[in-house]
DRENVO-993908 format. One line per field, with one value per residue: x, y, z of N, C-alpha, C in turn; residue in one letter. Coordinates in steps of 0.001 Angstrom, whole numbers, plus 500000, padded with zeros to 6 digits. Layout:
N
n_c1 <- (X,...)
n_c2 <- (Y,...)
n_c3 <- (Z,...)
ca_c1 <- (X,...)
ca_c2 <- (Y,...)
ca_c3 <- (Z,...)
c_c1 <- (X,...)
c_c2 <- (Y,...)
c_c3 <- (Z,...)
residuo <- (A,...)
This chain:
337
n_c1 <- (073525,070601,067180,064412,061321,059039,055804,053377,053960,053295,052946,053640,055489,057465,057918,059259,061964,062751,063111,064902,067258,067712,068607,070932,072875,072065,071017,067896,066482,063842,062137,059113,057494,055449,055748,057849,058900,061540,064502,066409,069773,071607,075011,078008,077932,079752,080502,078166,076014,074175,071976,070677,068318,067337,066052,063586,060497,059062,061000,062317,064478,068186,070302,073616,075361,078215,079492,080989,079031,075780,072725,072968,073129,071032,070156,069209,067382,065487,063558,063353,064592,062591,062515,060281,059742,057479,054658,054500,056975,059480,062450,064076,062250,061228,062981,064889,065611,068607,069518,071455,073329,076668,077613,075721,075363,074418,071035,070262,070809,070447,067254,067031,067586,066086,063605,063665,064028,062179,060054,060555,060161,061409,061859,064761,066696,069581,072431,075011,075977,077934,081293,083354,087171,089840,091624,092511,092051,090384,086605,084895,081459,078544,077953,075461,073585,073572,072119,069628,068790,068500,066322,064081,063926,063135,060444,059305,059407,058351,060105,062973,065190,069109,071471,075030,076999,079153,080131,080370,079819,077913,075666,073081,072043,072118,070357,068194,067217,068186,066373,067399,070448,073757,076569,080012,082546,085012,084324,083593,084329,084564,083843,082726,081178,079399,078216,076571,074933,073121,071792,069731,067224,066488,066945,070104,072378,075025,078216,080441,083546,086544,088491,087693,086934,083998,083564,084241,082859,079917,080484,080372,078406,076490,077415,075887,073135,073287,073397,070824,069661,067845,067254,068946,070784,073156,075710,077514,080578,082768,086135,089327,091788,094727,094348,093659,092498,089906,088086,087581,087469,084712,082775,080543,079998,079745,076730,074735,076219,075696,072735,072517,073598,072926,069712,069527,069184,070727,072278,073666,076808,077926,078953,080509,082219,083366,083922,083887,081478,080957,080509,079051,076241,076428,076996,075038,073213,074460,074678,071577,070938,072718,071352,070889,069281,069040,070139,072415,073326,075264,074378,074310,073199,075381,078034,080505,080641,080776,081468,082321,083565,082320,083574,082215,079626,076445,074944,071568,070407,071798,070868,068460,068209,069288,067624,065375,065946,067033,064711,063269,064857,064409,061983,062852,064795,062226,060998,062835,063627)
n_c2 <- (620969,622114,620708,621495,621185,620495,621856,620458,619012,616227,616127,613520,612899,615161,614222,611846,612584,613932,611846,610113,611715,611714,608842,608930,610474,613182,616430,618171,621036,622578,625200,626922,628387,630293,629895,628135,625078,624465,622353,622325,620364,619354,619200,617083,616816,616527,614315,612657,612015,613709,612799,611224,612355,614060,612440,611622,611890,613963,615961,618798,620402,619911,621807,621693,622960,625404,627106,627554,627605,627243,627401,630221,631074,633289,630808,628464,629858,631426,634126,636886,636796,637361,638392,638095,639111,639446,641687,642557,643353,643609,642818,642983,643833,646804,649881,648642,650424,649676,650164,651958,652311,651012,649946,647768,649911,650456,650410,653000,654418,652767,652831,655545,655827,653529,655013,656838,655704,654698,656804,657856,655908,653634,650393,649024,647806,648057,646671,645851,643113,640807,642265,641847,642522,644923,645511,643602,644875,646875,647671,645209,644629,643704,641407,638491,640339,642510,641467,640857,643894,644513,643140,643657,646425,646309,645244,647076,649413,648455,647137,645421,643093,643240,641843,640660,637489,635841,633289,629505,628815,630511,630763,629570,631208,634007,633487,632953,635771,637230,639085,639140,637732,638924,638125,638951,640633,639537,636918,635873,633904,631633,628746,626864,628010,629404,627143,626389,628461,627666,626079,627643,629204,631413,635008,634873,638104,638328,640051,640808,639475,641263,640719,639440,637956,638365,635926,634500,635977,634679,631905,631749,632699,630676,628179,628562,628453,625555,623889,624288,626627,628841,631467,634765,636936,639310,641245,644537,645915,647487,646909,645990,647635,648893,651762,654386,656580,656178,654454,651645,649977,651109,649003,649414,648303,645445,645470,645809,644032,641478,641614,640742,638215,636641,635448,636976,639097,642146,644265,647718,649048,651909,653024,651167,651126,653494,654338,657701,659898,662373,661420,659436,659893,660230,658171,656224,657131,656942,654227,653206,654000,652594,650076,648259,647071,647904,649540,649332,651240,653272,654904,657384,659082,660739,660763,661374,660517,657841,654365,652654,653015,655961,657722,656980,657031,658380,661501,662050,664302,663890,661815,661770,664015,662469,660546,661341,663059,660033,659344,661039,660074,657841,657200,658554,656736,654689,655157,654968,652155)
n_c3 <- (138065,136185,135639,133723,133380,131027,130352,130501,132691,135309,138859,139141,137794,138243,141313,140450,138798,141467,142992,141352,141690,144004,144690,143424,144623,145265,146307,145953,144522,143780,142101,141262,138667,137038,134339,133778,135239,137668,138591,140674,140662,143110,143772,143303,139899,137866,136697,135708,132966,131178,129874,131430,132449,130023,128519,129360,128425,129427,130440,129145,128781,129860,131830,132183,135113,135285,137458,140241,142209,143193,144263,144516,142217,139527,137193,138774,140096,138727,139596,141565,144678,147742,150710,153326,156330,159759,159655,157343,156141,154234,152663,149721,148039,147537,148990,151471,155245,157530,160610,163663,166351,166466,168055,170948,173838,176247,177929,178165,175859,173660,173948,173360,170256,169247,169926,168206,165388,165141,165185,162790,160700,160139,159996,161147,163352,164337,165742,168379,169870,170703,169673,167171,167422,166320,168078,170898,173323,173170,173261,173923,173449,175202,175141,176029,177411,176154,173873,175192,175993,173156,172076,173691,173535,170870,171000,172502,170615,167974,166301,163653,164940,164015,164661,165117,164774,166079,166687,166316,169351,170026,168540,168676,171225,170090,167663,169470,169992,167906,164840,162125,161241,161635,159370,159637,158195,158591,159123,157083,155229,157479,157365,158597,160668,159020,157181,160035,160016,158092,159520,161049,161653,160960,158673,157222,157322,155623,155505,152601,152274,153305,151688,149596,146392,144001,143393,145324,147647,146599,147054,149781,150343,149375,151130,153321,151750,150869,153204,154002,154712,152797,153145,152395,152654,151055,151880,150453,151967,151441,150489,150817,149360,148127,148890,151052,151993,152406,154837,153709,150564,148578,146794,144741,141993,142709,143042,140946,139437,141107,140412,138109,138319,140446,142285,145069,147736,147972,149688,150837,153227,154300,156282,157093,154813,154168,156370,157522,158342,156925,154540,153694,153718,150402,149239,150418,148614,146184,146611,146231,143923,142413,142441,144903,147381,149807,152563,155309,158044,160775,163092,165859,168801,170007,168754,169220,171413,171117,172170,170059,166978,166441,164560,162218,162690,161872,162941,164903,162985,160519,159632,159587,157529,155147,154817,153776,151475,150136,149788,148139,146349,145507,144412,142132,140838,140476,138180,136252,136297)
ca_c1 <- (072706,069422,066441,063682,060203,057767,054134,052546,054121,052049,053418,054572,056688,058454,058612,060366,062746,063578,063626,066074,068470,068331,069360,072424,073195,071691,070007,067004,065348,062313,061329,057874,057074,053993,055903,058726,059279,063276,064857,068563,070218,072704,076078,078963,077372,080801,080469,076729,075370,072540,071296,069544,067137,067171,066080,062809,059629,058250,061835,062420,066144,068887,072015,074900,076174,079787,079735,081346,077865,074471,071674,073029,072446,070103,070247,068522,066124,065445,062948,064483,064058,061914,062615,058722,059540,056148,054190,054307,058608,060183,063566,064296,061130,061553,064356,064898,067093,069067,070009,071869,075223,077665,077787,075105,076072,073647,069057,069414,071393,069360,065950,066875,067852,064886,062315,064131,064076,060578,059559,061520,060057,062736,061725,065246,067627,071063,073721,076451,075975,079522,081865,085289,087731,090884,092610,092188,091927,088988,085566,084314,080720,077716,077025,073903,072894,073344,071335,068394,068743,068275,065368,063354,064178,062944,059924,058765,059041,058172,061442,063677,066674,069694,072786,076185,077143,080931,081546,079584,079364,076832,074695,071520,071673,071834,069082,066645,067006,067941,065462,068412,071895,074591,077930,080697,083646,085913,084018,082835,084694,084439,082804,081728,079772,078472,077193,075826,074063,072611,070844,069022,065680,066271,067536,071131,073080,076323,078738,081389,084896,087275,089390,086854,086439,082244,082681,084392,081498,078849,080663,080117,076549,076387,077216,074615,072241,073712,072962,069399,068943,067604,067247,070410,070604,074076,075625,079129,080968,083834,087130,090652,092673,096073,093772,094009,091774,088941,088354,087971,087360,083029,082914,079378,079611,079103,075459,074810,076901,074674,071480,072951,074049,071658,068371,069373,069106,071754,072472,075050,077054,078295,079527,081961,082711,084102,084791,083550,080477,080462,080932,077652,075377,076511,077269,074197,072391,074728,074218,070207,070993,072943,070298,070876,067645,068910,071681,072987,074177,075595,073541,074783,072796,076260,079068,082163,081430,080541,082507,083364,083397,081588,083898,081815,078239,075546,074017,070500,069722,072203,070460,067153,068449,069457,066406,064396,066949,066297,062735,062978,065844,063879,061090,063523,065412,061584,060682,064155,063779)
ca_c2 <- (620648,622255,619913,622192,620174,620812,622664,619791,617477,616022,616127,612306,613586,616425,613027,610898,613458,613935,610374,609771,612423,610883,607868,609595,610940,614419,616997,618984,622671,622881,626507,626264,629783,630640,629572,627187,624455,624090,621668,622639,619433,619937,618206,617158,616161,616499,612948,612803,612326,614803,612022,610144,613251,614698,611063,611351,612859,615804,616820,619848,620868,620097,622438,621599,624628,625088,627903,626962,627919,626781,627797,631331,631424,633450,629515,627827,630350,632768,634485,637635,636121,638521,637689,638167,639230,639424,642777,643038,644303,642869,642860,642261,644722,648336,650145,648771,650447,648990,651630,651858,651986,650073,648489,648393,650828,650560,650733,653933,654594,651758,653654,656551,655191,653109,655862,657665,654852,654262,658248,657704,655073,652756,649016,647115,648389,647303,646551,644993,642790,640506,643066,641670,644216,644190,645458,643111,645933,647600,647653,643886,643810,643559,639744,638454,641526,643255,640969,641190,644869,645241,642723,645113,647930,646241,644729,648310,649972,647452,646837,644102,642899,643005,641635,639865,636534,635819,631928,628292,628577,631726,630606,629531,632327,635018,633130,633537,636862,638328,638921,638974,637098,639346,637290,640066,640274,638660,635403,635541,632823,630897,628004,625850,628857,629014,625733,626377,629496,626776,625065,628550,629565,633126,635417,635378,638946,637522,640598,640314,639717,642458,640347,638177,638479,638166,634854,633702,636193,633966,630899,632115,632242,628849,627637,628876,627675,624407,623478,624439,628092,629930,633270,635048,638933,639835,642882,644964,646959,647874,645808,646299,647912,649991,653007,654800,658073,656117,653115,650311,650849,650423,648572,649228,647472,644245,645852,645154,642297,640614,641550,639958,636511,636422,636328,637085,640555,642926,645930,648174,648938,652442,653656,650208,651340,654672,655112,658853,660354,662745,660718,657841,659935,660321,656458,655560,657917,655728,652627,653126,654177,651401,649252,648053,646858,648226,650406,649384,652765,653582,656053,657191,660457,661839,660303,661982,659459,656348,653654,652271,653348,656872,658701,656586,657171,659807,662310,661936,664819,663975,660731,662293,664425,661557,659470,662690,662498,658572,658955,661528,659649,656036,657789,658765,655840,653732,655737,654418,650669)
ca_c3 <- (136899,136217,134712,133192,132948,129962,130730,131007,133422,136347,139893,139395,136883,139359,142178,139352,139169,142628,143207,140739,142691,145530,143895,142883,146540,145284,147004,144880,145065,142849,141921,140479,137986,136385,132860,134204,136759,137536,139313,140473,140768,144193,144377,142152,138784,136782,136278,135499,131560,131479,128990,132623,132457,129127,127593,130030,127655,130134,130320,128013,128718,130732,131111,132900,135986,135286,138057,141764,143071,142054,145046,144455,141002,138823,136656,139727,140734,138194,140461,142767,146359,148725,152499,153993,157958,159373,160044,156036,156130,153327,152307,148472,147320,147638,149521,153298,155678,158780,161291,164690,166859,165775,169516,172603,175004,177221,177974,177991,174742,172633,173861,172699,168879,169230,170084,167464,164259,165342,164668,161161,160132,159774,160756,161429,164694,164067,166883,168033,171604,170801,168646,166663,167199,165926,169170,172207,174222,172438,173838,173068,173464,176016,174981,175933,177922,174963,173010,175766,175588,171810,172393,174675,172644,169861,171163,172832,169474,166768,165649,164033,165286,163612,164898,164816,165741,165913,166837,166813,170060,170482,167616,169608,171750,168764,167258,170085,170272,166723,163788,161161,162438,160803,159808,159364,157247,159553,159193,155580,154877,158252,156906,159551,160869,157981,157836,161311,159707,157403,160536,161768,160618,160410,157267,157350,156566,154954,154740,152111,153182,152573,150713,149414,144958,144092,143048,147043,148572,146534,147793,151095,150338,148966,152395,154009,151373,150748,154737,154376,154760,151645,153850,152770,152107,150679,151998,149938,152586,151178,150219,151124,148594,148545,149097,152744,152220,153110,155649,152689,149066,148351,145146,144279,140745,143340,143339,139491,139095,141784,140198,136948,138533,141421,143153,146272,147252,148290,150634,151352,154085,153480,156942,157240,153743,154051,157644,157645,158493,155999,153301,154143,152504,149151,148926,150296,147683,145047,146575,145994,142097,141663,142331,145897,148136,151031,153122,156787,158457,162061,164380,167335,169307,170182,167815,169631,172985,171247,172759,169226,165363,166418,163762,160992,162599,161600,163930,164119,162027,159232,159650,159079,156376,154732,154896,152858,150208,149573,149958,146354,145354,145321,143318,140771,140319,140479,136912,135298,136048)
c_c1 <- (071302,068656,065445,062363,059540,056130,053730,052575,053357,052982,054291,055628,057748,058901,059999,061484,063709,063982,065025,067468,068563,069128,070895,072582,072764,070815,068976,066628,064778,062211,060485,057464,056085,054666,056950,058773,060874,063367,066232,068774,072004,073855,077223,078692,078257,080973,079358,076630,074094,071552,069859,068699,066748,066277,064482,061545,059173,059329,062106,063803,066834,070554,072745,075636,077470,080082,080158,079979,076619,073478,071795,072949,071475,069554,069286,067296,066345,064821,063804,063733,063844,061836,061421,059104,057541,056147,054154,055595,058837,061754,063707,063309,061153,063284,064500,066410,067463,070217,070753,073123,075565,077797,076730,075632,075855,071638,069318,069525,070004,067752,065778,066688,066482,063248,062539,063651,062701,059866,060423,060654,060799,062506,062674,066378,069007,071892,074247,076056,077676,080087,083151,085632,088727,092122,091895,092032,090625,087732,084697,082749,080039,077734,075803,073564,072493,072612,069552,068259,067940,066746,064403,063292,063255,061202,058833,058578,058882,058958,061991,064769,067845,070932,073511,076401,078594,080822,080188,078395,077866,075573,073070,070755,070962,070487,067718,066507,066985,066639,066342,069616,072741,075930,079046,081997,084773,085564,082938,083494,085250,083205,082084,080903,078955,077368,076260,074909,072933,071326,069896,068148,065581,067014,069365,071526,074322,076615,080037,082590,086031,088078,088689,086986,084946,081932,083015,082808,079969,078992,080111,078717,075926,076506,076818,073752,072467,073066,071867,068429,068608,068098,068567,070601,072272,074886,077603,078955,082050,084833,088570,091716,093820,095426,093485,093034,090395,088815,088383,087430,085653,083201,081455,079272,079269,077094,074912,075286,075790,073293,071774,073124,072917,070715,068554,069769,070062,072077,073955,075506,078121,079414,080684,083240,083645,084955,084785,082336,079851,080364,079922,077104,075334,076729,076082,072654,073129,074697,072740,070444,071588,071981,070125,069278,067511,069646,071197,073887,074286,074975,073794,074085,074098,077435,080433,081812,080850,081634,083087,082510,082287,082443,082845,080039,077497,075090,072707,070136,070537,071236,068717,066945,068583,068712,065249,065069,067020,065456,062484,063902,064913,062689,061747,063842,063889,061649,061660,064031,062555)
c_c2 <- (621208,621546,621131,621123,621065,621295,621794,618652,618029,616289,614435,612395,613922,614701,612424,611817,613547,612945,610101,610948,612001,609536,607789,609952,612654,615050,617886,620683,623249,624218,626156,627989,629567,629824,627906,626247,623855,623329,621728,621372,619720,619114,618282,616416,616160,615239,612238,613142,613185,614051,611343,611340,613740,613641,611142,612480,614164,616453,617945,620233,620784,620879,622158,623693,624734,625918,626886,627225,627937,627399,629378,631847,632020,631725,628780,628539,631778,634064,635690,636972,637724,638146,638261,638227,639741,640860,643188,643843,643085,643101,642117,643021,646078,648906,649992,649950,650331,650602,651406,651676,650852,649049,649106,648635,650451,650339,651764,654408,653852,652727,654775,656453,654902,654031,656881,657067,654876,655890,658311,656697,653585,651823,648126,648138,647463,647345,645856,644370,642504,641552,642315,642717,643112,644174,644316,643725,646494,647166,645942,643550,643708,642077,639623,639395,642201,642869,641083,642764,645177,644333,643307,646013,647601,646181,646003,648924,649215,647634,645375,643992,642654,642933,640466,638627,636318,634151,630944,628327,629549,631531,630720,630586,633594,634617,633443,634986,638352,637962,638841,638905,637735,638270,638779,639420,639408,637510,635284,634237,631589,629901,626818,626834,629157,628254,625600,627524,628682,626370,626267,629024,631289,633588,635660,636685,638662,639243,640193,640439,640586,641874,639320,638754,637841,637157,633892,634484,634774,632687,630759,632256,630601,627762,627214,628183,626285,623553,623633,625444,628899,631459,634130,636575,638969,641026,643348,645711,647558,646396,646743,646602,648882,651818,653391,655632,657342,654602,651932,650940,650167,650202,648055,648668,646132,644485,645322,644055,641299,640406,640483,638589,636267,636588,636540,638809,640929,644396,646102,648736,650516,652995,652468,650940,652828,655207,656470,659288,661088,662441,659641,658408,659509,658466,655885,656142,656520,654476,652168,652938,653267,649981,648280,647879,647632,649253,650193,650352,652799,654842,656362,658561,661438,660714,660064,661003,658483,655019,653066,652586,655042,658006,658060,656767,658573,660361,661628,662875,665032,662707,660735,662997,663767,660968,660374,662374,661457,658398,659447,660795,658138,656398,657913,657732,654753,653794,654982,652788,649977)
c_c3 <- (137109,134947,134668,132869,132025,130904,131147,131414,134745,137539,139766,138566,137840,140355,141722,139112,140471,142941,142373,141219,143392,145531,143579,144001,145878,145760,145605,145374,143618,142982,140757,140103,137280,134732,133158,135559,136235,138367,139569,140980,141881,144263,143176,141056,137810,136513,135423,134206,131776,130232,129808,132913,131234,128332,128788,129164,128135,130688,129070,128076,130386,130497,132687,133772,136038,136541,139218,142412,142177,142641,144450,143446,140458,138051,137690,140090,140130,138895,141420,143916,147007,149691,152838,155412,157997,159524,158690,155725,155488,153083,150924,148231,148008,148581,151470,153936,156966,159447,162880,165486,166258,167086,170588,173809,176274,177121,177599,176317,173483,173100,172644,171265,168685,168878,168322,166073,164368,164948,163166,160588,159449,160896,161612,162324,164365,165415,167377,169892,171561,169687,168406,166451,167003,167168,170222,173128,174177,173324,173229,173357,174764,176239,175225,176531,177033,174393,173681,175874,174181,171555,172458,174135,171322,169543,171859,171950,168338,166043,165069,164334,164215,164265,164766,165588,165032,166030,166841,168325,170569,169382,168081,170448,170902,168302,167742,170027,169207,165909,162521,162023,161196,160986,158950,158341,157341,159075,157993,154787,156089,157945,157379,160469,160003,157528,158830,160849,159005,157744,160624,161083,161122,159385,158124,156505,156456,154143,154062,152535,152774,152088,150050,147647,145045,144299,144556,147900,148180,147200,149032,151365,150282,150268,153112,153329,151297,152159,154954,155003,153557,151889,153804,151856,152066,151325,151543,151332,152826,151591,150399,149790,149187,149117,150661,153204,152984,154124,154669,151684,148376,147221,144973,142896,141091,142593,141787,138987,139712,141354,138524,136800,139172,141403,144423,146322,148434,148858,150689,152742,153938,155199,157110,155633,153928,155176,158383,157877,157546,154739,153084,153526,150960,148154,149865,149118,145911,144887,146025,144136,141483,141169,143684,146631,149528,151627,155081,157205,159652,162193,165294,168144,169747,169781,168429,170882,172461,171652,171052,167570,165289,164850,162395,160992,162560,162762,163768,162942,161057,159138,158995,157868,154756,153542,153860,151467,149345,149348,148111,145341,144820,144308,141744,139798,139895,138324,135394,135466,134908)
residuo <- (X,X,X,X,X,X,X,X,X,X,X,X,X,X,X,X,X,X,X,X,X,X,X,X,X,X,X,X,X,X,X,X,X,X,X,X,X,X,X,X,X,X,X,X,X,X,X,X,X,X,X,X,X,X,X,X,X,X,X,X,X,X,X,X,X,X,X,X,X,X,X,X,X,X,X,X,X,X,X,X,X,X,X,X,X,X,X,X,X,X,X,X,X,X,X,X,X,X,X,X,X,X,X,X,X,X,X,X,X,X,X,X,X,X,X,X,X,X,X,X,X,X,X,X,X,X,X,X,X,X,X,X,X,X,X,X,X,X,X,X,X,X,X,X,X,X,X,X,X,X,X,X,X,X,X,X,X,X,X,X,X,X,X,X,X,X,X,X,X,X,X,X,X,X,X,X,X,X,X,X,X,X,X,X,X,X,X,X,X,X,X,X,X,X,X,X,X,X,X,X,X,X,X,X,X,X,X,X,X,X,X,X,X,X,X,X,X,X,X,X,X,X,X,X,X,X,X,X,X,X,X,X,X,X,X,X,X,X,X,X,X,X,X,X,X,X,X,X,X,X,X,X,X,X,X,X,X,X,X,X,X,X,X,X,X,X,X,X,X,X,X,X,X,X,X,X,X,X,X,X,X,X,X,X,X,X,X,X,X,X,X,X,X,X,X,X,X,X,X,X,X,X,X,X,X,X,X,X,X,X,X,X,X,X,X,X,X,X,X,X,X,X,X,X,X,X,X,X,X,X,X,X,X,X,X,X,X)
């Protein structure tokens, strides 16, 4: 349920309000706009007359959320959400982009990247300490080494962290050490990590699950917010269809749809998406035009010996090539919005 107050209610107004949710066992989240103050009303109100607010004078309108998800709503928070990391790096206002192996190799490996992203200009280091593979065999992962690695790396070149956390139990760890806690496709609908994402005061990246439809990915957001994390960046990276040619099938109309329902802002993921190297550009050139905030891409300085997913990561100097390309492309597309 969202209540809508009139211009000119007082703050004991907004209280009286919340009070009376709590009353009801409901949770609140006030967004306060230059024209509007909302009040999303959190819980199961399918029982609830919208008469016990509407019937209150410095109420102006209440509408009933038929959607499975309310936090994630445009309806709740008309507003696009802008994640504020410090040093003045935003996410949700202009075009970010997340860069780096797909898994930490090694110091020396992560330097190199590092020294590299950092002469680019490109704020956020991506990589993998724990990795879900699908073989048990497969290369699984530094763990925390890895995570103090990408640390150091990060912390030498004014970087942020971006990486994965797989299970409950590694939560705390991840936390100290990432600047964005990626949750992967695997566990887009693991929902008591979720919940535990809830607890952590950093931006969660919530990618969608390859079998997930928009309205289970938003669920999967809802989660997270519901438990008491706002911080929650979206990311498509392709979905599992009958199609083979490429690693999963990118369904950039997510990218638009999301700006339509949501405020939460949304990146793409183009090298999970395709699986190819030569093929990341052109889908992270369409992910931008769609309207995307961001693009997460694999980097590797020599592709052919990365221990895992090197057929899907860029050289550096397609990587650089790239990054020129977006720079005239983000100009273009500014002119059209």
């Amino acid at each position: 349920m969202i209540v809508i107050l009139k211009k000119n209610h007082t703050n004991q107004n907004l209280e009286h309000i919340l009070e009376i949710a709590r009353e009801m066992g409901f949770r609140s989240h006030v967004s306060q706009g230059i024209e509007k103050t909302i009040i999303g009303i959190i819980g199961d109100d399918s029982y609830v007359s919208v008469d016990r607010f509407e019937n209150l004078s410095y109420v102006d309108k209440v509408i009933k959320v038929l959607k499975p998800y309310k936090l994630v709503s445009k309806e709740f928070h008309p507003q696009k959400t802008v994640l504020d990391l410090d040093d003045g790096i935003r996410i949700g206002k202009g075009f970010s982009i997340m860069a780096g192996p797909c898994a930490v190799e090694s110091e020396m490996l992560l330097d190199e990247v590092g020294a590299f992203l950092k002469e680019q200009n490109v704020p956020f280091l991506r990589g993998g300490a724990f990795k879900p593979r699908t073989s048990p065999y497969a290369f699984q992962g530094l763990g925390v080494k890895g995570l103090k690695i990408l640390r150091r790396t990060a912390e030498k070149y004014n970087l942020k962290v971006v990486t994965e956390l797989m299970s409950e139990n590694e939560a705390e760890v991840v936390n100290e050490y990432a600047d964005i806690i990626q949750i992967g496709t695997r566990n887009a609908q693991n929902f008591k990590l979720l919940e535990k994402c809830g607890t952590l005061n950093k931006p969660i990246l919530l990618k969608r699950g390859y079998m997930s439809k928009i309205e289970e990915f938003f669920q999967s957001a809802e989660y997270i917010m519901a438990n008491g994390n706002p911080k929650v960046i979206l990311c498509e990276r392709g979905i599992r269809t009958f199609e083979t040619a490429t690693r999963n099938t990118l369904d950039l109309s997510v990218v638009p749809y999301v700006r339509e329902e949501s405020h939460l802002p949304i990146i793409v993921d183009p090298s999970h998406a395709t699986g190819k190297r030569e093929l990341v550009p052109a889908m992270a050139y369409a992910a931008l035009a769609a309207g995307a905030d961001g693009i997460m891409v694999e980097i590797h300085p020599d592709p052919e010996k990365a221990v895992s997913d090197g057929r899907q990561s860029l050289t550096f100097a397609q990587f650089e090539a790239m990054t020129k390309n977006l720079t005239v492309l983000e100009e273009t597309v500014m002119r059209f919005e």
